[in-house]
VEXTIVO-612563 format. One line per 4 residues: their letters; for each residue x, y, z of N, C-alpha, C. Coordinates in Angstrom, 2 decimals, decimal comma. Example, Ala and Ser with C-alpha at 12.3 -4.5 7.8 and 13.67 -1.06 7.14 Angstrom:
<sites>
AS) 13,19 -5,69 7,80 12,30 -4,50 7,80 13,20 -3,30 7,80; 12,85 -2,25 7,08 13,67 -1,06 7,14 12,90 0,03 7,87
</sites>
This chain:
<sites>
XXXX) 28,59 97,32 56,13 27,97 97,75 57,37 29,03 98,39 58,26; 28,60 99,18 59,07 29,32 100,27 59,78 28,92 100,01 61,09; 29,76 99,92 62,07 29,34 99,33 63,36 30,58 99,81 64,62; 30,16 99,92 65,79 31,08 100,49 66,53 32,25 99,22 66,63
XXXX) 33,06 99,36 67,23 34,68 98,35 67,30 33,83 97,37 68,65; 34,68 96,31 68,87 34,76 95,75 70,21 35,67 95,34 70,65; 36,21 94,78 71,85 37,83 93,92 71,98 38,14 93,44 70,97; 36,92 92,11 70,97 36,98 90,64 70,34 37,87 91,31 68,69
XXXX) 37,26 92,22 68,33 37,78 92,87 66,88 39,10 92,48 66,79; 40,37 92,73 67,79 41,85 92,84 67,67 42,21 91,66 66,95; 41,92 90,89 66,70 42,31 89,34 66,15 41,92 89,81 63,89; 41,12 89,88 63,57 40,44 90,76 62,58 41,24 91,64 62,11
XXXX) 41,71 92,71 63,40 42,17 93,90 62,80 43,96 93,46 62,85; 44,70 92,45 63,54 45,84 92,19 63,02 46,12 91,37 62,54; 45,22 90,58 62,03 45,56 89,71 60,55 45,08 90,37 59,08; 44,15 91,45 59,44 43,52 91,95 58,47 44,37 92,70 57,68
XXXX) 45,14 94,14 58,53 45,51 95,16 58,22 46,69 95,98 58,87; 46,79 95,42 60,03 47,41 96,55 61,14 49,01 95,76 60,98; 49,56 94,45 60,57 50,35 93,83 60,16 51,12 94,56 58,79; 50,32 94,92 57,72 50,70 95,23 56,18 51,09 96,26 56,02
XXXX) 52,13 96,04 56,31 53,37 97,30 55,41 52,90 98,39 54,69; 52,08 97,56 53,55 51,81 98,78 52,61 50,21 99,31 52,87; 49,79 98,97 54,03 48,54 99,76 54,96 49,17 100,46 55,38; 50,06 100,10 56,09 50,45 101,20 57,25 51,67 102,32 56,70
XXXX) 51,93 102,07 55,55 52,76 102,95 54,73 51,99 104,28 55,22; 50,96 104,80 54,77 50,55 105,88 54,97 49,62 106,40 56,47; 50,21 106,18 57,30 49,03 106,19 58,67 49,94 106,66 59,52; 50,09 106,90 60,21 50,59 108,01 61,53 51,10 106,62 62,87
XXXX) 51,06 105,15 62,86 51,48 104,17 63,61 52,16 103,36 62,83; 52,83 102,87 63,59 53,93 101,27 62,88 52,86 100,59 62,72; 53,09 99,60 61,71 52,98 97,82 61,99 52,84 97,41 63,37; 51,63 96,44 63,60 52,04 95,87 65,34 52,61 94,82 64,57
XXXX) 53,76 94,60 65,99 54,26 93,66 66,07 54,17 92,27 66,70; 52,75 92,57 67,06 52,46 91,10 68,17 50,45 91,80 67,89; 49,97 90,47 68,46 48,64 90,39 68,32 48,11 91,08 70,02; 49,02 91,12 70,62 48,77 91,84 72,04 49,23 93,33 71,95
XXXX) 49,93 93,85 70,49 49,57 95,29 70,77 48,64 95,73 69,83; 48,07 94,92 69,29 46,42 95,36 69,01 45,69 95,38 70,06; 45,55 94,43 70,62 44,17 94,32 71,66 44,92 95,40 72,19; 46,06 96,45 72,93 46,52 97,31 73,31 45,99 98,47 72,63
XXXX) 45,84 98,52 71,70 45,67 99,44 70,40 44,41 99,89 70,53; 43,66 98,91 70,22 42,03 98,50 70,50 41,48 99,49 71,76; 42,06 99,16 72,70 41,58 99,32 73,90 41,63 100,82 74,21; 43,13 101,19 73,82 43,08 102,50 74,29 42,20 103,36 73,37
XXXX) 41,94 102,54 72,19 41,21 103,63 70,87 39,64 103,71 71,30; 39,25 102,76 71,83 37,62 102,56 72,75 37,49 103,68 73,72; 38,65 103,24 74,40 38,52 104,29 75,68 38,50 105,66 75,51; 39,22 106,33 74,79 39,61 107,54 74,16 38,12 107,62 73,45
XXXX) 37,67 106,71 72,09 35,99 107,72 72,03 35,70 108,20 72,84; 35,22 106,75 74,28 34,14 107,48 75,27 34,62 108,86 75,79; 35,83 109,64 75,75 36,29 110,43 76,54 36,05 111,41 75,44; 36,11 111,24 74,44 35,93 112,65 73,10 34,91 112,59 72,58
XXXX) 34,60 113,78 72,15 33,72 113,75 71,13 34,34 113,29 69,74; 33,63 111,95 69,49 34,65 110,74 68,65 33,47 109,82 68,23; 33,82 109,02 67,01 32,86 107,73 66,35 33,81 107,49 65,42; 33,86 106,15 66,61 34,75 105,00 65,61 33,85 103,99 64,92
XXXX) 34,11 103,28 63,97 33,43 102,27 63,53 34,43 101,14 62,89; 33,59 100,19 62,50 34,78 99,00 61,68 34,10 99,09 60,66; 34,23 98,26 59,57 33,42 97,96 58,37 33,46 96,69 58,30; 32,49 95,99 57,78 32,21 94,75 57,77 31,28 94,43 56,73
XXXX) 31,77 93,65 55,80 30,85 92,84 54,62 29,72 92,90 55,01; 28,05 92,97 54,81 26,92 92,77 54,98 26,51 91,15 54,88; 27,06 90,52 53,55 26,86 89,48 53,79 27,04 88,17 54,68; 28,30 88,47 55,43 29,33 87,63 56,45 29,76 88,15 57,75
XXXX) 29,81 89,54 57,63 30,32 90,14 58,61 31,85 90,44 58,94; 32,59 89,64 57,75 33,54 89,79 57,89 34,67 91,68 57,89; 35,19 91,39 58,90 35,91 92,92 59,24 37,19 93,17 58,39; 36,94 94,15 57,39 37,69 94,35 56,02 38,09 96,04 56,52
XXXX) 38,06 96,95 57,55 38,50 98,17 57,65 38,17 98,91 59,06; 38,32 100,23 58,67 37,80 101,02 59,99 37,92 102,52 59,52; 36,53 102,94 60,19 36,45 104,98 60,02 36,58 105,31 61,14; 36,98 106,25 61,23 36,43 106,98 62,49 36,56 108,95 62,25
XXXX) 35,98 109,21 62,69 35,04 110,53 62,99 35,67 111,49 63,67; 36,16 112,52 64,23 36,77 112,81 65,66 36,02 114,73 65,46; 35,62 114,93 66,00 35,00 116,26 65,84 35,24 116,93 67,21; 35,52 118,29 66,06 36,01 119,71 66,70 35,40 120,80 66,14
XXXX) 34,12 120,49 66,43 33,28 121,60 65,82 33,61 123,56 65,72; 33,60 124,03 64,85 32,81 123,28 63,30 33,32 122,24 62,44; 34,42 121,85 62,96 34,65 120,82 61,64 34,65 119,48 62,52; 34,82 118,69 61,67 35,15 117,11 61,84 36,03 116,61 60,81
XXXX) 36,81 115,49 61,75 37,78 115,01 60,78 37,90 113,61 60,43; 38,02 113,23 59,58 37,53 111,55 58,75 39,08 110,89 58,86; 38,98 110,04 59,22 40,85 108,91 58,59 39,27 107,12 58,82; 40,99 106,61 57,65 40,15 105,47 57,51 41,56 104,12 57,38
XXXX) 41,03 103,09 57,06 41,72 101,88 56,72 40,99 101,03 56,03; 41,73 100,46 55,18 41,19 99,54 54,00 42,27 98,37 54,08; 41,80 97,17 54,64 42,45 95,82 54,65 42,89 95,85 52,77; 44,14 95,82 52,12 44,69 95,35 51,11 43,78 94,39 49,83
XXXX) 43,40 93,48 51,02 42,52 92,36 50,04 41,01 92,66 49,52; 40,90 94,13 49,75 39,54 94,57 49,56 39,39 96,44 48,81; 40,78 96,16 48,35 40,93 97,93 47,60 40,98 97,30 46,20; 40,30 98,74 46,00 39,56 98,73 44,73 38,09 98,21 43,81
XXXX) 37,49 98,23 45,16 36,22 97,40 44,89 35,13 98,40 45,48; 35,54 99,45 45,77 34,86 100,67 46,00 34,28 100,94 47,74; 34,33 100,29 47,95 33,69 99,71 49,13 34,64 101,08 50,05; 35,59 101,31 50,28 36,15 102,78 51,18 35,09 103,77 50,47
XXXX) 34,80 104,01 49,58 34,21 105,05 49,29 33,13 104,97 49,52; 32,35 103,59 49,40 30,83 103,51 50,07 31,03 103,77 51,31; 31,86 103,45 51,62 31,83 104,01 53,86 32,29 105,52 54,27; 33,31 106,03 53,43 33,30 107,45 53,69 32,19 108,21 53,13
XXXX) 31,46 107,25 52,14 30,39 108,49 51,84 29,61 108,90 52,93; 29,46 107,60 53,68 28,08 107,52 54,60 28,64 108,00 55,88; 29,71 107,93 55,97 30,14 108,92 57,25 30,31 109,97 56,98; 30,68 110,41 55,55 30,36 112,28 55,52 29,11 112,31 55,77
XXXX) 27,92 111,75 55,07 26,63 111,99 55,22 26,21 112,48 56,98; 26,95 111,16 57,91 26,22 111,16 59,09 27,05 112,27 60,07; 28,39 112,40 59,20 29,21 114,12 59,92 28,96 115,01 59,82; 28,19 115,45 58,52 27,82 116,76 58,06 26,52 117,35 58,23
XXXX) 25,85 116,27 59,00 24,43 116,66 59,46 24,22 116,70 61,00; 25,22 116,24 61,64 25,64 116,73 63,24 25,00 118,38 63,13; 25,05 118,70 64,58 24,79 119,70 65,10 25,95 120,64 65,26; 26,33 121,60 64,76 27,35 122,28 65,16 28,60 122,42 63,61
XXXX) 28,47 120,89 62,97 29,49 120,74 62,23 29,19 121,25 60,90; 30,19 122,36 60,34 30,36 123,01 59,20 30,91 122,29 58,10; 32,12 121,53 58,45 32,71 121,24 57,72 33,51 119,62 58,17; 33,49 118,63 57,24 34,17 117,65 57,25 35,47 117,18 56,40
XXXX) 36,48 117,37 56,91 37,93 117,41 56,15 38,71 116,01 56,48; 39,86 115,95 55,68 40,71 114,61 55,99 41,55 114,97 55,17; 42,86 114,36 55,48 44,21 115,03 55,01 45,19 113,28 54,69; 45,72 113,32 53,41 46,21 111,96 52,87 47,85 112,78 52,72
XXXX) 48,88 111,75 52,66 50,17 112,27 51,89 49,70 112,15 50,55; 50,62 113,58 50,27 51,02 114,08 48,80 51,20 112,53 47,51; 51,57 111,82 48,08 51,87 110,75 47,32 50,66 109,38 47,01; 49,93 109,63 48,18 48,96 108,07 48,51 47,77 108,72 47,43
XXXX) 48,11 108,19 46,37 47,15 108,45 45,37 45,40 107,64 45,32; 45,62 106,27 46,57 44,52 105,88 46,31 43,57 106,39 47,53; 44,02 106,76 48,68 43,27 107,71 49,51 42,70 108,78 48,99; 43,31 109,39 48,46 42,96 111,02 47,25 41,54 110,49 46,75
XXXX) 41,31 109,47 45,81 40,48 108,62 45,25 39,45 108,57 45,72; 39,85 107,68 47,01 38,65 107,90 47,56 38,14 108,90 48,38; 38,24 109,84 48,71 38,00 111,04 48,92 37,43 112,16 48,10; 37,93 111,51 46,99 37,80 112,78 45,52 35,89 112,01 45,57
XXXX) 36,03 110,55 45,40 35,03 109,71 45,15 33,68 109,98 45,83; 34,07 110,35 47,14 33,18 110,28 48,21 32,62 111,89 48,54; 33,04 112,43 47,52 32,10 114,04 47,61 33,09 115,09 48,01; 34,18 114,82 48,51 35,23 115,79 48,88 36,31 116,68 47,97
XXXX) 36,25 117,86 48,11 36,94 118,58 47,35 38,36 118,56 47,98; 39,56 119,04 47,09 41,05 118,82 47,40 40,81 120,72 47,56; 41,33 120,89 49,05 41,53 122,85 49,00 42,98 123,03 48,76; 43,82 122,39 49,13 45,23 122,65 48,73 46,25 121,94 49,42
XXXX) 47,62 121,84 49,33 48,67 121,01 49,95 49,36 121,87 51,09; 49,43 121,10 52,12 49,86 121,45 53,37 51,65 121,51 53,94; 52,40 122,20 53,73 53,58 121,78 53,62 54,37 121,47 54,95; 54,98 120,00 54,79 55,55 119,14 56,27 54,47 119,67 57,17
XXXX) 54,16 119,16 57,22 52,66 118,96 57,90 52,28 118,18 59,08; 52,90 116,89 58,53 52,35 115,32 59,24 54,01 114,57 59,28; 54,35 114,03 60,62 55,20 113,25 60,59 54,25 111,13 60,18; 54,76 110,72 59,12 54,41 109,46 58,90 55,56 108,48 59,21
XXXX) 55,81 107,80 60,31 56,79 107,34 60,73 57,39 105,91 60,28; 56,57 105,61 58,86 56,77 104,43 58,36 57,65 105,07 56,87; 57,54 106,12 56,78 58,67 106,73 56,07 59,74 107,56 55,75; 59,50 107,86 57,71 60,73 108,45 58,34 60,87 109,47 58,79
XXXX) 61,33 109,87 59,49 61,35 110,70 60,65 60,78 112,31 60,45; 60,79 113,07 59,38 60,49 114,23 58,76 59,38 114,55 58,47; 58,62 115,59 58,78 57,55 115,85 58,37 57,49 115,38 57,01; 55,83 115,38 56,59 55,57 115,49 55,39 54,48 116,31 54,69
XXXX) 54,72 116,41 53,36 53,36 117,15 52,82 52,15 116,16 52,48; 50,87 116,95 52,95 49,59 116,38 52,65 48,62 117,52 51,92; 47,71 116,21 51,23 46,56 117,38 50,67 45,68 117,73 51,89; 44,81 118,32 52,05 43,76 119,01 52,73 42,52 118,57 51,55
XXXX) 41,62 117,92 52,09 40,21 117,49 51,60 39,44 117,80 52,22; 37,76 118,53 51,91 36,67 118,58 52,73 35,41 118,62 52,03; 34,32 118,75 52,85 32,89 118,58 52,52 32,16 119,78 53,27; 31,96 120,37 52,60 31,35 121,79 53,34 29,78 121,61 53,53
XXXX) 29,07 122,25 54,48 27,24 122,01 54,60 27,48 123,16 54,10; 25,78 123,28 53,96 25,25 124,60 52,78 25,32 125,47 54,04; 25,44 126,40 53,61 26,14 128,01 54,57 24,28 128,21 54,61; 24,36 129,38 55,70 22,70 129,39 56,15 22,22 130,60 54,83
XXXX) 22,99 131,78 54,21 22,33 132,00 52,58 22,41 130,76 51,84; 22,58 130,24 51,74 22,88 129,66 50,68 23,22 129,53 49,44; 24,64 130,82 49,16 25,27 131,22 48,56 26,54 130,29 48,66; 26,62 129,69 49,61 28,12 128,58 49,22 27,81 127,54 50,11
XXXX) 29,11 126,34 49,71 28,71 125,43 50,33 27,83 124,47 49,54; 27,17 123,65 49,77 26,36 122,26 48,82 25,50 121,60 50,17; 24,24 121,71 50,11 23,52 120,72 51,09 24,04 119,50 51,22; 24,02 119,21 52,54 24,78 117,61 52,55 24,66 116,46 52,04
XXXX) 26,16 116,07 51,49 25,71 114,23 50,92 25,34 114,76 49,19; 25,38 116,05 48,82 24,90 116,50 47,26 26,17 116,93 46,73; 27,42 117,03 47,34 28,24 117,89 46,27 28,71 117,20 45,25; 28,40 117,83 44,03 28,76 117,08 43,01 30,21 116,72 42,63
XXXX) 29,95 115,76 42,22 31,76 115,01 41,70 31,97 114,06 40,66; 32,65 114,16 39,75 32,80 113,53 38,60 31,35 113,87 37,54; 31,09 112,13 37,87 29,83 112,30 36,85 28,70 111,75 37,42; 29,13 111,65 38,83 27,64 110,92 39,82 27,53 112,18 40,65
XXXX) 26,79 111,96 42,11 26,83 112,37 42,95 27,17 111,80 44,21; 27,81 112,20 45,08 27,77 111,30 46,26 27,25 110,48 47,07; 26,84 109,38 47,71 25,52 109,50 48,28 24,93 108,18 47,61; 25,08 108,64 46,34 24,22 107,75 45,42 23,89 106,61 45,39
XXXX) 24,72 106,01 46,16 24,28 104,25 46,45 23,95 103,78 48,00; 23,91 104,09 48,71 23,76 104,44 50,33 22,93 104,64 50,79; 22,06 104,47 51,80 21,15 104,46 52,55 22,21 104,62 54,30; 21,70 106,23 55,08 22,26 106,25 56,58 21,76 106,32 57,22
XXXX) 21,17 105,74 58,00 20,41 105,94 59,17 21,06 105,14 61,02; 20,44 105,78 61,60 20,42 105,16 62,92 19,35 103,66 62,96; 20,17 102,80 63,38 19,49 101,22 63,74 18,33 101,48 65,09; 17,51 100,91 65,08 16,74 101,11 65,94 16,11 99,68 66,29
XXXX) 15,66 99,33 67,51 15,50 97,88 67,64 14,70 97,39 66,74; 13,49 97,87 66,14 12,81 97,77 65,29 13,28 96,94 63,65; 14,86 97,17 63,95 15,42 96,56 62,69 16,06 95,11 63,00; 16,06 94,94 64,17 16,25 93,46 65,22 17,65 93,12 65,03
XXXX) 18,29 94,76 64,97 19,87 94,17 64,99 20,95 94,69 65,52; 21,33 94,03 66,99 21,32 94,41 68,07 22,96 94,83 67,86; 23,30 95,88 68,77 25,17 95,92 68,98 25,72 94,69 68,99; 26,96 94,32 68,65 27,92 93,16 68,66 28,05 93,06 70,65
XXXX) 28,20 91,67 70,64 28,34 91,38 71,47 30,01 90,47 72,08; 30,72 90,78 73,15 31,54 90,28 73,00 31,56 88,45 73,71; 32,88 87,90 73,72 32,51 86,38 73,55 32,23 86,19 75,16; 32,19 87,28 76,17 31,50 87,21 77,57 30,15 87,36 77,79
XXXX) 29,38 88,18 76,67 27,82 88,26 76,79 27,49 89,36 76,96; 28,86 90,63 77,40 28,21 91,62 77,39 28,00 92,35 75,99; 27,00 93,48 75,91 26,97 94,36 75,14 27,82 95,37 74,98; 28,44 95,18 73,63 29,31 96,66 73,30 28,40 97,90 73,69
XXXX) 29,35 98,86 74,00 29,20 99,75 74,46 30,06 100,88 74,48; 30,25 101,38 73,12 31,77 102,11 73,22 31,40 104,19 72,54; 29,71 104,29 72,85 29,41 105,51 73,15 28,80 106,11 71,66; 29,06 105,19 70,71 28,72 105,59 69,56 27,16 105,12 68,60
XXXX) 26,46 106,19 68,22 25,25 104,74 67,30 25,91 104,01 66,22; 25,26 103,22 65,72 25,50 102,25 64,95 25,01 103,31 63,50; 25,82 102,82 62,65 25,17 103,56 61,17 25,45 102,01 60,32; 23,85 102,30 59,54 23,74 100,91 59,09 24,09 101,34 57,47
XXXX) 24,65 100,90 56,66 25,28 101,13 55,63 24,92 99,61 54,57; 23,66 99,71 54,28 23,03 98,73 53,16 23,57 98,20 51,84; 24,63 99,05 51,25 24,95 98,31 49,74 26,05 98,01 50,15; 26,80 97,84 51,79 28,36 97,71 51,30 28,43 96,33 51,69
XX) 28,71 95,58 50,29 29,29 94,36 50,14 27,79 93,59 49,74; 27,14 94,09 48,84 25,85 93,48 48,03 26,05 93,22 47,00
</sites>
């Protein structure tokens, strides 16, 4: 399940992930070093959606709720751009790729947006993966590109990944959530929609009573962790 962030999250997200070395090997921030520069982290990353055109989410087991990652969205139409995190204790079980699918799905059918891209180092072979996994084509390598400061001070090279909507001939491009890959299609296990009260399942609430509120809908994401 795919759900907007809240404070309460920071506890989750630095025992989960934001601690592990070899998470944060490839990501554009250090390691926190204290559980107060998450909730720091947290806060300013909330605030910043409401101010952009932005959708953050966490991921969370369906069965428990437990918080195993995070997507987020950031659009600059025509395009939009995808980054993600995968808590360690939960790669390779496919589950990043069930959540980027469903956020290409719910990026590429925005208003305005042509194209949905995301950019991994040359080296992070299991980001590629899931990306390759999740319907995205590799257009080519970007040279020093991205400073990653967990491996030192110098730019680096990255691939360039994206998901194109069908062009209005429809001579290029792939209708959304269809481009083919491997030997499935994308999509294929997923159900995206907007929650509506009707489904009786309300935003997270934090441990004061209020309602989250951090500008984004909820995308309900059914097989992840079934």
């Amino acid at each position: 399940m795919l759900r907007p962030p809240v404070p309460d999250d920071a506890d989750a997200i630095y025992r989960g992930y934001a601690t592990d070395p070899e998470v944060t090997r490839w990501v554009i921030w250090t390691p926190h070093a204290s559980i107060d520069e998450t909730h720091a982290f947290l806060a300013t990353f909330i605030a910043t959606c409401r101010q952009e055109q932005s959708y953050p989410w966490v991921i969370t087991l369906a069965q428990d709720g437990t918080l195993i990652g995070a997507m987020h969205l950031r659009l600059h139409p025509p395009r939009a751009e995808l980054g993600f995190n995968i808590a360690r204790s939960y790669w390779n079980r496919g589950l990043g790729t069930e959540a980027a699918e469903a956020v290409l799905a719910f990026g590429i059918a925005l208003p305005g947006i042509e194209r949905v891209q995301a950019v991994c180092h040359v080296a992070n072979q299991a980001s590629a993966r899931v990306l390759e996994k999740a319907g995205m084509e590799c257009e080519g390598t970007l040279r020093r590109y991205m400073v990653f400061p967990n491996l030192g001070p110098h730019a680096q090279d990255v691939h360039l990944y994206a998901l194109l909507a069908a062009s209005p001939s429809g001579s290029q491009g792939h209708p959304p959530g269809l481009r083919p890959h491997g030997a499935g299609a994308a999509l294929r296990r997923v159900t995206v929609r907007r929650v509506t009260p009707a489904d009786g399942i309300a935003p997270p609430r934090s441990r004061s009573g209020g309602q989250s509120n951090t500008g984004s809908s909820i995308v309900f994401l059914g097989s992840l962790g079934e």
